[in-house]
C-alpha positions as a Python dict, from the first residue, in 0.01 Angstrom:
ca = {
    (1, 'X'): (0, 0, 0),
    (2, 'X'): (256, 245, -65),
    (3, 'X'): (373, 370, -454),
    (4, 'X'): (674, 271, -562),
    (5, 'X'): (908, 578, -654),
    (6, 'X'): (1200, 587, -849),
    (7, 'X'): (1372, 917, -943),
    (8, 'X'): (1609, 1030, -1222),
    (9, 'X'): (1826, 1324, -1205),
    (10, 'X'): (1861, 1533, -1575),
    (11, 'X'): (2196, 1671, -1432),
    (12, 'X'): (2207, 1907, -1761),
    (13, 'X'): (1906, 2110, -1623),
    (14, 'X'): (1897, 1945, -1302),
    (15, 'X'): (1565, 1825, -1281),
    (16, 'X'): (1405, 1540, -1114),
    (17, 'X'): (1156, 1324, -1283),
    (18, 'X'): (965, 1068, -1111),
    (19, 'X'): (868, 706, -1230),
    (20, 'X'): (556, 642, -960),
    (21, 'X'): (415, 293, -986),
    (22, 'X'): (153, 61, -820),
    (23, 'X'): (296, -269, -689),
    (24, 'X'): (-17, -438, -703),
    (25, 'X'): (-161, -413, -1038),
    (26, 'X'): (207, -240, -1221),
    (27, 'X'): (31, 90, -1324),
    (28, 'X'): (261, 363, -1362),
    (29, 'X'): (298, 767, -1355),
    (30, 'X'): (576, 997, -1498),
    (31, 'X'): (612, 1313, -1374),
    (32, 'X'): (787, 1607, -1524),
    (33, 'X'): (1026, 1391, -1778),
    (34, 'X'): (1281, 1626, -1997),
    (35, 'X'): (1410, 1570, -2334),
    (36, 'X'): (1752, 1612, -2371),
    (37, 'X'): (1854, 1960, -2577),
    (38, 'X'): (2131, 2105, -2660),
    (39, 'X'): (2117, 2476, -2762),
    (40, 'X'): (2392, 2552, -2932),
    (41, 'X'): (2422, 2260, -3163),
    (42, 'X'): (1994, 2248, -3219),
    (43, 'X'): (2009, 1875, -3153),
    (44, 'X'): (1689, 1713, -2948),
    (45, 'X'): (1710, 1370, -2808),
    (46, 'X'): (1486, 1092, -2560),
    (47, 'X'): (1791, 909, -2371),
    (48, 'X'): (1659, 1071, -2055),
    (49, 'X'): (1315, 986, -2116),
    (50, 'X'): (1381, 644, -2269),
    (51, 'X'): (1594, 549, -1935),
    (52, 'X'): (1254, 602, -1749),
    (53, 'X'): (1067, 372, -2011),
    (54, 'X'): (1368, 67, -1956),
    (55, 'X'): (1327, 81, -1580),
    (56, 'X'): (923, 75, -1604),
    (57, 'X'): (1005, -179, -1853),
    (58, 'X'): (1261, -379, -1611),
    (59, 'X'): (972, -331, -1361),
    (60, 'X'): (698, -462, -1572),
    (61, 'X'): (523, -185, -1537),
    (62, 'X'): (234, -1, -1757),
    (63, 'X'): (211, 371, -1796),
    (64, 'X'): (-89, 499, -1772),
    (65, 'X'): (-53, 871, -1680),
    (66, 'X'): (241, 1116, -1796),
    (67, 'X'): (173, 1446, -1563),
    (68, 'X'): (335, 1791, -1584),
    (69, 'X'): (329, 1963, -1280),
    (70, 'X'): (343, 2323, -1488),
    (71, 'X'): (510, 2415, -1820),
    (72, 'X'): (848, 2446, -1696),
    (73, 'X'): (1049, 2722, -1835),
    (74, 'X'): (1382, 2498, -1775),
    (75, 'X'): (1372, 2206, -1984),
    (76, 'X'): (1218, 2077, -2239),
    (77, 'X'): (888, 1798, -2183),
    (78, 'X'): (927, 1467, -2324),
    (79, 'X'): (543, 1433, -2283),
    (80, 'X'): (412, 1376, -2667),
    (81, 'X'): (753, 1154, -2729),
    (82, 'X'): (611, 945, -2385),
    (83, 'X'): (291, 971, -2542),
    (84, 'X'): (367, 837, -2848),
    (85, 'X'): (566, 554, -2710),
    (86, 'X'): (325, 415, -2454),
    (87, 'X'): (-10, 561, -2545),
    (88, 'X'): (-28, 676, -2178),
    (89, 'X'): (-262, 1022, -2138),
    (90, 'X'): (-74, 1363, -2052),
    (91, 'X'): (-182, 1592, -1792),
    (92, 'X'): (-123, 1948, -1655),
    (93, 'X'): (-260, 2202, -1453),
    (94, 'X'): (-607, 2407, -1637),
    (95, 'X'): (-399, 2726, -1566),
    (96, 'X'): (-176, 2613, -1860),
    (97, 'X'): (-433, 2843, -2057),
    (98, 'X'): (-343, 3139, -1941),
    (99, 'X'): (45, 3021, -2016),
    (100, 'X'): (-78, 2955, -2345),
    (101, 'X'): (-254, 3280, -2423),
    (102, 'X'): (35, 3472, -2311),
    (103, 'X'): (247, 3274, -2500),
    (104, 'X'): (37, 3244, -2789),
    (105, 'X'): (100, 3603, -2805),
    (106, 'X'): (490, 3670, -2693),
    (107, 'X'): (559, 3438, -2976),
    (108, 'X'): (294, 3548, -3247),
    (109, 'X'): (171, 3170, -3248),
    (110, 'X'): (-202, 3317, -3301),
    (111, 'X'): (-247, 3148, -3620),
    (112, 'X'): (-162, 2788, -3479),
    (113, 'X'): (-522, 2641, -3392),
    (114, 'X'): (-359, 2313, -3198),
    (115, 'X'): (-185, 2515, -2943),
    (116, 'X'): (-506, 2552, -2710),
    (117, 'X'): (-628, 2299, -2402),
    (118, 'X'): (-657, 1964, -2674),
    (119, 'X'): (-248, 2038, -2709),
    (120, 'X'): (-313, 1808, -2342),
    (121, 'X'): (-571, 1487, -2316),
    (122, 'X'): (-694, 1632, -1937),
    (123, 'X'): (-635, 1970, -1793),
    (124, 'X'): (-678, 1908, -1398),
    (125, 'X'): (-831, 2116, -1130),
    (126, 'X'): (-784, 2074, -779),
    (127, 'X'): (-909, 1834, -607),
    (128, 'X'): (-922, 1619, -875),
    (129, 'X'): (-792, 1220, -808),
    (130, 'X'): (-639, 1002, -1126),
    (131, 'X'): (-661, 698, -1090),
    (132, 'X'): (-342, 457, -1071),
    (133, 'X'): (-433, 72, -999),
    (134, 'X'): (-542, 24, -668),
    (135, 'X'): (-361, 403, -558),
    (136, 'X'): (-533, 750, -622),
    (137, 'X'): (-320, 1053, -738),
    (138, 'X'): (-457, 1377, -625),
    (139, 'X'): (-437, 1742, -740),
    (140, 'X'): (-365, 2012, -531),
    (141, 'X'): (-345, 2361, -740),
    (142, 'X'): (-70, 2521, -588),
    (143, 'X'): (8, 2862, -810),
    (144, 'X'): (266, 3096, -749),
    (145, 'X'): (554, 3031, -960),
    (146, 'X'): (358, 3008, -1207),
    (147, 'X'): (-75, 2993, -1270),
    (148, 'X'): (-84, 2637, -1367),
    (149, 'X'): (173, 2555, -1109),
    (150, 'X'): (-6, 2151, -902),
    (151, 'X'): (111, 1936, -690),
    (152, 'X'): (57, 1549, -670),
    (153, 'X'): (-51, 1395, -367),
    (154, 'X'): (6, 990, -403),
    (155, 'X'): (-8, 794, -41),
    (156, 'X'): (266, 972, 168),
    (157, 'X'): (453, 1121, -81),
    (158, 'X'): (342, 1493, -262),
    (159, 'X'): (539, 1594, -563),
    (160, 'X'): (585, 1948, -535),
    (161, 'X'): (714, 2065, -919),
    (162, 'X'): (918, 2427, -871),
    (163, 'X'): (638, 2549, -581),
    (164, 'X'): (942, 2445, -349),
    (165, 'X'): (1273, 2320, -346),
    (166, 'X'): (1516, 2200, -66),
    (167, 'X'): (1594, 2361, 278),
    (168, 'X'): (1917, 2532, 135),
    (169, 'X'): (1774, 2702, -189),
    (170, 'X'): (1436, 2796, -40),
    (171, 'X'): (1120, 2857, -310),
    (172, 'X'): (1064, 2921, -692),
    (173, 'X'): (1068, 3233, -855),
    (174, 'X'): (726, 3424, -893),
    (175, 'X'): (856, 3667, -1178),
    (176, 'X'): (731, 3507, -1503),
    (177, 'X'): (356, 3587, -1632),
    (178, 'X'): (83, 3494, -1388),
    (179, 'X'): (306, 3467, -1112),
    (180, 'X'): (253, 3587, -775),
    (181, 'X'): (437, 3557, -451),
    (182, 'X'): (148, 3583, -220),
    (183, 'X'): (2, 3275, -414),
    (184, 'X'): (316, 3138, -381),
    (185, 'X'): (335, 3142, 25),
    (186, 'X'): (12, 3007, 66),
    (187, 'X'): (35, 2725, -150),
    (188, 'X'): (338, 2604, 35),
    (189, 'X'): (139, 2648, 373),
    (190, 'X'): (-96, 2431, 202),
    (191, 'X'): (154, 2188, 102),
    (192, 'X'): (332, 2138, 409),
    (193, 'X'): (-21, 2071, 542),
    (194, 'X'): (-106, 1824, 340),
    (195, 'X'): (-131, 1453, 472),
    (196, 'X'): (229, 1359, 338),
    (197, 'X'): (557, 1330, 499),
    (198, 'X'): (810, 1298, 183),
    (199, 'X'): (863, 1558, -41),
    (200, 'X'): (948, 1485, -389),
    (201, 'X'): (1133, 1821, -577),
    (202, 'X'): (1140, 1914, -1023),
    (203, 'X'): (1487, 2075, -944),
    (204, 'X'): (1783, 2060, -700),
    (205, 'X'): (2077, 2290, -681),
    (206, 'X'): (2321, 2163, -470),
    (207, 'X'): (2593, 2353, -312),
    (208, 'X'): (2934, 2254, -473),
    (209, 'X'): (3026, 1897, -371),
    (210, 'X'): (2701, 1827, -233),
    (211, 'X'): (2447, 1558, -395),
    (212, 'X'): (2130, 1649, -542),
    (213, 'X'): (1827, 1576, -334),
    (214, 'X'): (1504, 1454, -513),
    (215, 'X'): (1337, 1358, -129),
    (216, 'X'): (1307, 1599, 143),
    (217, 'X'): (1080, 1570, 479),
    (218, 'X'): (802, 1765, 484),
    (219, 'X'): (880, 1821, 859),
    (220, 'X'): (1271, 1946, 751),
    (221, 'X'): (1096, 2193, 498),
    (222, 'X'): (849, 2329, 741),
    (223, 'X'): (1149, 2396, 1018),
    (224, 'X'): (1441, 2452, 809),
    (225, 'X'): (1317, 2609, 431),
    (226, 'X'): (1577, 2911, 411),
    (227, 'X'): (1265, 3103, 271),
    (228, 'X'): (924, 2945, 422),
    (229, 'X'): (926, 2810, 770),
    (230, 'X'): (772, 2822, 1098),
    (231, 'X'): (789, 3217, 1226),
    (232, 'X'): (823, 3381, 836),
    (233, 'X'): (518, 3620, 768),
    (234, 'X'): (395, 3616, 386),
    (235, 'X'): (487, 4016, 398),
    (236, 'X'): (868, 3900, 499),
    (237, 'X'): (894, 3653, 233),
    (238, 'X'): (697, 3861, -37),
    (239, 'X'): (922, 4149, 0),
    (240, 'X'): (1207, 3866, -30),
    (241, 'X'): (1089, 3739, -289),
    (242, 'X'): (1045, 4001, -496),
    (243, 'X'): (1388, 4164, -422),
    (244, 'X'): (1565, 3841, -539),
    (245, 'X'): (1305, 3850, -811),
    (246, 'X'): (1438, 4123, -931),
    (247, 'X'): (1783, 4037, -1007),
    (248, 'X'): (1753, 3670, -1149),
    (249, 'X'): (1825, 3644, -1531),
    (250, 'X'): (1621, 3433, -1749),
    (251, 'X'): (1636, 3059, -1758),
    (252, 'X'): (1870, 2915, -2023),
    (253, 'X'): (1625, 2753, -2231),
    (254, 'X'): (1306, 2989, -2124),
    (255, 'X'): (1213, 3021, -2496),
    (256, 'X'): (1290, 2666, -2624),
    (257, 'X'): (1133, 2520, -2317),
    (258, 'X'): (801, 2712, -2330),
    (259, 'X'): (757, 2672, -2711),
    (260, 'X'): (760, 2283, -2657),
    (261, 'X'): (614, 2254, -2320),
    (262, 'X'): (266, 2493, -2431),
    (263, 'X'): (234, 2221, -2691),
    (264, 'X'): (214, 1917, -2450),
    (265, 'X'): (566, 1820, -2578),
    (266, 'X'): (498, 1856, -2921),
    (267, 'X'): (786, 2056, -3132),
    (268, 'X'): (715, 2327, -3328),
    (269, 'X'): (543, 2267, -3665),
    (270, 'X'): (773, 2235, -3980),
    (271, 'X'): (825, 2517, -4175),
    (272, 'X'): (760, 2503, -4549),
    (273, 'X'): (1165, 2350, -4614),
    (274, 'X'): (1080, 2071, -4383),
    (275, 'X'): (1252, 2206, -4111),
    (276, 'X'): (1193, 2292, -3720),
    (277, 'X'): (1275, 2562, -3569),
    (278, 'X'): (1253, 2754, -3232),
    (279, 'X'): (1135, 3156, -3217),
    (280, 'X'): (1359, 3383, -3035),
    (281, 'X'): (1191, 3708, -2892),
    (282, 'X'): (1410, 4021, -2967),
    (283, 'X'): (1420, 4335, -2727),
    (284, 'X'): (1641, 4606, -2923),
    (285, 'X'): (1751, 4872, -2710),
    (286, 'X'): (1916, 5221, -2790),
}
């Protein structure tokens, strides 16, 4: 028996999140669900991630697993809310360590003892299966973009996070810490290998008037990916990717996103006037 998918588009940060369900016994996965942020004004909300609770609701279903496929640096995890609301376990990648440590130390969060591997209840390595029901969910590390970058393998149907993206807008960058290009290639050679024939994307950005696409075929990746298809070498596409690499700027909410998603969802401690607040790195330059 096949999962049951149903996606949701965050059209603020457009990402996909996935609602992945067993007909037979109603157990449930989310993967990658965003809060809803907006920077200027400071104010955090769940809308987005509640409208994924109403249709597992509508479905009868029972969450049981809410899975990151890597700390984005785009939005903004509703994990611990998801947590807190079903008791369901969160999950990411073991690389989200090393995102840690480095962030740990970008943002002088060294004196914060939760931020560290119990800030998730499993850190997965590949080839690791959850179970869901009567369906398994497996891990496939797939770094690149990122160190703790997976993908989830469920039936026919691999969710892919930022490794990929669709035909028209090619691969994820490989510029942030731990990223590497190389990496990158292989593990989408790996993925179009895999024994799957739907794709399932984290982002989409569409060409103006065009819809969003949350399902590609692996088969339309493999022969049409504007960066990674049949006949392009790893050197071609490193040397691509590095030259675009080069010239992207950071994400809009890079350091609102990581200091939330490095904490399995969690916000940022109050300060001693009750308060939240979000750390902003500063470069000064002459």
């Amino acid at each position: 028996m096949q999962a049951k998918i149903t996606s949701f588009f965050h059209a603020s940060t457009s990402t996909w999140s996935y609602l992945v369900q067993d007909p037979a016994t109603g157990e449930a996965a989310v993967i990658d669900a965003p809060l809803d942020f907006d920077p200027a004004s400071g104010v955090l909300g769940h809308a987005s991630a509640a409208a994924i609770l109403q249709a597992a609701g509508r479905d009868g279903a029972r969450l049981r697993w809410i899975l990151e496929t890597h700390a984005h640096a785009d939005h903004l995890s509703a994990a611990a809310w998801l947590k807190e609301s079903t008791g369901a376990q969160t999950a990411i990648g073991a690389g989200i360590e090393q995102v840690q440590a480095t962030f740990r130390q970008r943002l002088g969060l060294e004196d914060e003892p939760e931020l560290d591997r119990h800030a998730f209840d499993r850190l997965l390595h590949d080839g690791d299966e959850l179970p869901l029901g009567g369906l398994a969910i497996g891990v496939v590390a797939t770094p690149g973009h990122t160190p703790d970058s997976l993908s989830y393998l469920v039936g026919d149907a691999v969710f892919v996070g930022d490794t990929v993206f669709s035909p028209q807008a090619g691969t994820a960058r490989c510029d942030f810490p731990g990223g590497d290009a190389h990496a990158l290639f292989q593990s989408v050679w790996r993925i179009y290998g895999l024994p799957a024939t739907r794709m399932f994307l984290a982002h989409d950005y569409p060409a103006d008037g065009a819809e969003p696409r949350a399902e590609v075929p692996v088969a339309e990746q493999r022969a049409t990916n504007t960066h990674i298809r049949e006949g392009i070498s790893e050197d071609a596409f490193v040397a691509m990717r590095r030259q675009r690499d080069a010239g992207l700027p950071p994400p809009r909410l890079l350091w609102p996103s990581l200091q939330v998603n490095i904490r399995g969802g969690r916000l940022p401690p109050p300060e001693a006037n009750g308060e939240r607040y979000f750390k902003l790195p500063l470069q000064v330059r002459d």
